[in-house]
DOTI-223990 format. One line per 4 residues: number of its first residue (from 1); their letters; for each residue x, y, z of N, C-alpha, C. Coordinates in Angstrom, 1 decimal, padded with zeros to 4 digits. Layout:
NUM) a) X/Y/Z/X/Y/Z/X/Y/Z; ...;
//
This chain:
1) xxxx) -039.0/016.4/048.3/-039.4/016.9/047.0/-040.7/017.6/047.1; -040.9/018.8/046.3/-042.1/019.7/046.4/-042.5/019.7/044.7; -044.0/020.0/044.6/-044.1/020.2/043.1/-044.2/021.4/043.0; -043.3/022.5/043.4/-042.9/023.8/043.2/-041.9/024.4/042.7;
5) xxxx) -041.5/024.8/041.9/-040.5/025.4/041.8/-040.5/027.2/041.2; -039.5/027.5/041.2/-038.9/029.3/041.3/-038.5/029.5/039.3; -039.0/030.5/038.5/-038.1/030.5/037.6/-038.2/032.3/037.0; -037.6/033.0/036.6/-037.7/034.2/036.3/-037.0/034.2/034.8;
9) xxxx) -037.5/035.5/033.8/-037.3/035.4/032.4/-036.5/036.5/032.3; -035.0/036.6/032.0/-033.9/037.4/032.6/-034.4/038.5/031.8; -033.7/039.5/031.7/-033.2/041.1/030.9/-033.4/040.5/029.4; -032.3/039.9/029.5/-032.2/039.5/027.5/-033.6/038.8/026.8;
13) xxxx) -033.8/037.8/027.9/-035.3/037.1/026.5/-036.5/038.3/027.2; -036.4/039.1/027.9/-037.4/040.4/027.9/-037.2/041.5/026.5; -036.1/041.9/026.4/-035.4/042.9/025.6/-035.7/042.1/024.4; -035.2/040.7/023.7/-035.8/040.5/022.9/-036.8/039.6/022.5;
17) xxxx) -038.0/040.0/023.1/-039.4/039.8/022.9/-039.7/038.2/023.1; -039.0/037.1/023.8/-039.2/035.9/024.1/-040.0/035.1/025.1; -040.4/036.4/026.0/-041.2/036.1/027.2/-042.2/035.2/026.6; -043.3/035.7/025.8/-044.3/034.9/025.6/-044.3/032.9/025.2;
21) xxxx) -043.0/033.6/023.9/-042.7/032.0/023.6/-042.1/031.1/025.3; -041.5/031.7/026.0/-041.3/031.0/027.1/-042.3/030.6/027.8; -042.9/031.6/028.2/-044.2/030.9/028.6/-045.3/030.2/028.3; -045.1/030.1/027.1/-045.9/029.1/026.8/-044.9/027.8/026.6;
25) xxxx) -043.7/027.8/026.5/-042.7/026.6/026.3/-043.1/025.7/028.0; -043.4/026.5/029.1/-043.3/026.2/030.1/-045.1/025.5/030.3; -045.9/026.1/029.9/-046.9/025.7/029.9/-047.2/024.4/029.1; -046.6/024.4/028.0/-046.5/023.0/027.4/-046.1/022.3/027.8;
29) xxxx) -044.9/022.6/028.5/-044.2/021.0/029.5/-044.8/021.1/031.2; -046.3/021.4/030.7/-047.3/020.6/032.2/-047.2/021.3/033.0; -046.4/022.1/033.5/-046.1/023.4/034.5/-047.5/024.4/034.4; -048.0/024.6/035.7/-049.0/025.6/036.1/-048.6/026.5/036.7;
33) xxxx) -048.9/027.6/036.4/-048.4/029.2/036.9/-049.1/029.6/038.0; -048.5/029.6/039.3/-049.3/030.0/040.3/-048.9/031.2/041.0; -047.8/031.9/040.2/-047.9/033.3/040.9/-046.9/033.6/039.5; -047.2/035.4/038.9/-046.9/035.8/037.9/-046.8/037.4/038.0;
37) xxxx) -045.6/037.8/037.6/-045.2/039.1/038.1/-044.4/040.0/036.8; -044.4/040.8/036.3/-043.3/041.2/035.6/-042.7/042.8/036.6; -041.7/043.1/036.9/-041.0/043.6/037.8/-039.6/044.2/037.2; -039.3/045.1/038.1/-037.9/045.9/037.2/-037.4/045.4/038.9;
41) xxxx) -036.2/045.0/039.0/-035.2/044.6/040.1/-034.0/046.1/039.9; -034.1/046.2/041.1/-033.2/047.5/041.3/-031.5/046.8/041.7; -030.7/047.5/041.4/-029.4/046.8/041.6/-028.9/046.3/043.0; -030.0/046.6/044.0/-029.9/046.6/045.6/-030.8/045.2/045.8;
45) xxxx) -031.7/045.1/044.9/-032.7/044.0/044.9/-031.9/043.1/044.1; -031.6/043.1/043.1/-030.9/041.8/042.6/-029.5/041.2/043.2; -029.0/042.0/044.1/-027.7/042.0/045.0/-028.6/041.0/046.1; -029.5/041.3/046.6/-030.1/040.4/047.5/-030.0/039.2/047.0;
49) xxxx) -031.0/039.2/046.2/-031.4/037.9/045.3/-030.0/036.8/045.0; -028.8/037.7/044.6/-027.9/036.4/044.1/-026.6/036.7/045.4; -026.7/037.2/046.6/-026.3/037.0/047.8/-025.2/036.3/047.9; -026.1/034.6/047.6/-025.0/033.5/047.8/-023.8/033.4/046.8;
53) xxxx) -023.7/034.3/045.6/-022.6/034.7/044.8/-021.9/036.2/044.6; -021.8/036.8/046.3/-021.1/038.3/046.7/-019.6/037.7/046.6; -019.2/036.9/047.0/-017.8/036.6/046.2/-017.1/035.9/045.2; -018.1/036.1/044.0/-017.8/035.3/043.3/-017.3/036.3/042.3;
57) xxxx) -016.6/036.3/041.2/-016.0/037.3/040.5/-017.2/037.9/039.4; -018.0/037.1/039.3/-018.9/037.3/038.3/-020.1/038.1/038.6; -020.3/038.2/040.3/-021.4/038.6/041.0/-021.9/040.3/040.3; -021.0/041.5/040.3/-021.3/042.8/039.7/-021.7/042.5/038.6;
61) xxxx) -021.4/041.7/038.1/-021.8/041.8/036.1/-023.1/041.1/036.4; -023.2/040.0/037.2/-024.9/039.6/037.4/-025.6/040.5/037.9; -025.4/041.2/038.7/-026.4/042.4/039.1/-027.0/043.2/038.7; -025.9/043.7/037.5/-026.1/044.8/036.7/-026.8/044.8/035.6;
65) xxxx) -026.1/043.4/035.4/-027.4/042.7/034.3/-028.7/042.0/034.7; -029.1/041.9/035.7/-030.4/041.7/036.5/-030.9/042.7/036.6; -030.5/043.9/036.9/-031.2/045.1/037.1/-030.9/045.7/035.4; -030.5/045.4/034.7/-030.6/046.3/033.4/-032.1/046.5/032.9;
69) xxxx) -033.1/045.9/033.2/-034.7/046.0/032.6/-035.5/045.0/033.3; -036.4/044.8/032.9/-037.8/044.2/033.8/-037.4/042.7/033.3; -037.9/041.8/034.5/-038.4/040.4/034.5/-039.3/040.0/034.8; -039.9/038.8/034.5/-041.2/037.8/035.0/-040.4/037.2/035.7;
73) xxxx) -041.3/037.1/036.9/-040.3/035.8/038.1/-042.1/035.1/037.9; -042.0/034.2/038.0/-042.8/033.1/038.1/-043.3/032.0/039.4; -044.1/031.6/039.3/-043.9/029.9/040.8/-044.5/029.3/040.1; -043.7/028.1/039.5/-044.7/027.1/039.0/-044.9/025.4/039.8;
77) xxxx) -046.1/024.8/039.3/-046.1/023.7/039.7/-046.4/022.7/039.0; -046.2/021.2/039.4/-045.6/020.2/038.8/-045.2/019.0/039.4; -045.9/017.8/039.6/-044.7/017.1/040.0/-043.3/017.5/039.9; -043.0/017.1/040.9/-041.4/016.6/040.5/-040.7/018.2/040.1;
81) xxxx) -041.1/019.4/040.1/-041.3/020.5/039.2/-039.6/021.0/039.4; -038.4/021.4/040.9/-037.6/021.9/040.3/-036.5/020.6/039.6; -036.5/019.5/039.6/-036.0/018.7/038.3/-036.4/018.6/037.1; -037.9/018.5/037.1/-038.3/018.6/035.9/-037.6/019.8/035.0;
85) xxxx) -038.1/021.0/035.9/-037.8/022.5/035.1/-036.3/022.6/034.5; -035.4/022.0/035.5/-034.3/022.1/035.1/-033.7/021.4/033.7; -034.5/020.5/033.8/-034.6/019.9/032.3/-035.1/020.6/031.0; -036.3/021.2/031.7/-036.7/022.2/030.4/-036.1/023.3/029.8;
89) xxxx) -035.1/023.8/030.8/-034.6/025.1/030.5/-032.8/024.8/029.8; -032.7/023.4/030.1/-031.5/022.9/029.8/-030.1/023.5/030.5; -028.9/023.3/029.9/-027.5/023.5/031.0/-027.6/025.3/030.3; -026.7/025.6/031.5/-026.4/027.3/031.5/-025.8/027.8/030.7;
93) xxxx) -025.2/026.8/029.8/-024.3/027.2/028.5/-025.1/027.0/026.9; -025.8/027.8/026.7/-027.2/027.0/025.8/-026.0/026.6/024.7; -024.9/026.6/024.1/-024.2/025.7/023.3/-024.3/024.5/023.8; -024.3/023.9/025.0/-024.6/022.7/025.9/-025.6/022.3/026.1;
97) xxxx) -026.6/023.2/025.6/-028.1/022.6/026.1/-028.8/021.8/025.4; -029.8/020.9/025.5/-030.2/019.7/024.7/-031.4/020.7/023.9; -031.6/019.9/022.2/-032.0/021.1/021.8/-033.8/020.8/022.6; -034.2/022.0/022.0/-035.6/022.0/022.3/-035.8/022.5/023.6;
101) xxxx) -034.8/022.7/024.3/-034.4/023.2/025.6/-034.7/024.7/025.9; -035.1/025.3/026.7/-035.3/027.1/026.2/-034.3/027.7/026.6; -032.9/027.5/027.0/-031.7/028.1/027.2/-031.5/028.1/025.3; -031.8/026.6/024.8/-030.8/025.9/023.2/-032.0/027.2/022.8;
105) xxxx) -033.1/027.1/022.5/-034.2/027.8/021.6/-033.7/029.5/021.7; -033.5/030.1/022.8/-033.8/031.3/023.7/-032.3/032.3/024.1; -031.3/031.4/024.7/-030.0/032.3/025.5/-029.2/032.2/023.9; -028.8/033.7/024.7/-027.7/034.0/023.1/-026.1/033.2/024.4;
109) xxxx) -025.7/033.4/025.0/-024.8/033.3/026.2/-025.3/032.5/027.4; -023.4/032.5/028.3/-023.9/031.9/029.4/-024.8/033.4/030.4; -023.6/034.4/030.4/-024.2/035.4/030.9/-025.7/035.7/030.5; -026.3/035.3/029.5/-027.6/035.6/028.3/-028.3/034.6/028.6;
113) xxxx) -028.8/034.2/029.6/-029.1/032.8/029.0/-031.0/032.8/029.8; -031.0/033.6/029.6/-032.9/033.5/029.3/-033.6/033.7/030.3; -033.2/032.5/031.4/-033.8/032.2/032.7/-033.1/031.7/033.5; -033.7/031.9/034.7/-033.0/031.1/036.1/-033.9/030.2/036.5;
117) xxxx) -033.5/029.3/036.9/-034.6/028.1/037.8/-033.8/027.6/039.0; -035.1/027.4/039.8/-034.1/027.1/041.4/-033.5/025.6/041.1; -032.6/025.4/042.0/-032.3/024.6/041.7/-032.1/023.3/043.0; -033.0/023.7/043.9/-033.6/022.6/044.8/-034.9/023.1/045.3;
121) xxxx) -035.7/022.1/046.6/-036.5/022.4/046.5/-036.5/023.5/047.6; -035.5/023.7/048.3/-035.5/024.2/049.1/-035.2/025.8/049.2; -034.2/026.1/047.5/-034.2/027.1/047.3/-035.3/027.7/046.4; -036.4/026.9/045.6/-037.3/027.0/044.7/-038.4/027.9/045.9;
125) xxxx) -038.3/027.6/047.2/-039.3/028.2/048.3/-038.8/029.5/048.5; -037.3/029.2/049.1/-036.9/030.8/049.7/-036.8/031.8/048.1; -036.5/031.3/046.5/-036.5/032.2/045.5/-038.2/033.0/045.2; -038.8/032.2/045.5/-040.4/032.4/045.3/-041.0/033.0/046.4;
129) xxxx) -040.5/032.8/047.7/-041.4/034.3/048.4/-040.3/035.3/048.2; -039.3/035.3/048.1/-038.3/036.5/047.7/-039.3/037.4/046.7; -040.1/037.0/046.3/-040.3/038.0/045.0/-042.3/038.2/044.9; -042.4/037.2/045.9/-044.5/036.4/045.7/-044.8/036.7/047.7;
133) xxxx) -045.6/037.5/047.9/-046.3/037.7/049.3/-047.2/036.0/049.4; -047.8/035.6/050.0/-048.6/034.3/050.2/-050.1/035.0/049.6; -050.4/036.2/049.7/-051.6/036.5/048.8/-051.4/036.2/047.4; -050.1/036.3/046.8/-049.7/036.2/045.7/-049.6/034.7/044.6;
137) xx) -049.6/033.7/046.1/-049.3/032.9/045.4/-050.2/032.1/045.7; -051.2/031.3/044.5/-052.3/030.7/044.5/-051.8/028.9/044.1;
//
């Protein structure tokens, strides 16, 4: 267990103006921002990034929608931080999400759904230098 974790603020809560309330949703639940970026992912860059899902049938429509406009990719920390986070951002289906959750507050969709967070600790490392140099991340 690391008190690190990976999270980025997708295309949709950018486009409609939610970044801020997110971040500060995240900062309320104890999480400290140690590396902060807003970034446009090119469709060759977000093809990297979701790699581990090139066969999956959904993978083009994630890319395209990852590259459709700019994101904040983030590193936060926290105890306990990619369980915790996962909690705060709630299940992938914000109709499923517990409220107060920023998927339930934030995703119109599963496709829409606000944010990603890693989802161990191990991928919370390799998602966070994917996108943070070590100068970058404090």
């Amino acid at each position: 267990m690391t008190n690190r974790t990976f999270t980025m603020i997708k295309p949709d809560a950018m486009k409609n103006g939610h970044a801020g309330s997110i971040i500060n949703h995240i900062i309320q639940n104890g999480f400290k921002l140690v590396a902060l970026k807003m970034i446009g992912l090119t469709s060759e860059r977000a093809g990297q990034f979701y790699e581990v899902h090139k066969e999956r049938p959904f993978y083009r429509e994630l890319v395209d929608f990852m590259s459709s406009g700019p994101i904040i990719a983030a590193i936060l920390e926290k105890d306990n931080a990619v369980a915790d986070f996962r909690k705060v951002i709630g299940a992938t289906d914000p109709s499923k999400a517990d409220e107060g959750t920023i998927r339930k507050l934030y995703a119109a969709s599963m496709g829409e759904n606000a944010v990603h967070g890693s989802d161990s600790d191990d991928n919370a490392k390799i998602e966070g230098d994917f996108f943070f140099s070590r100068l970058e991340q404090f």
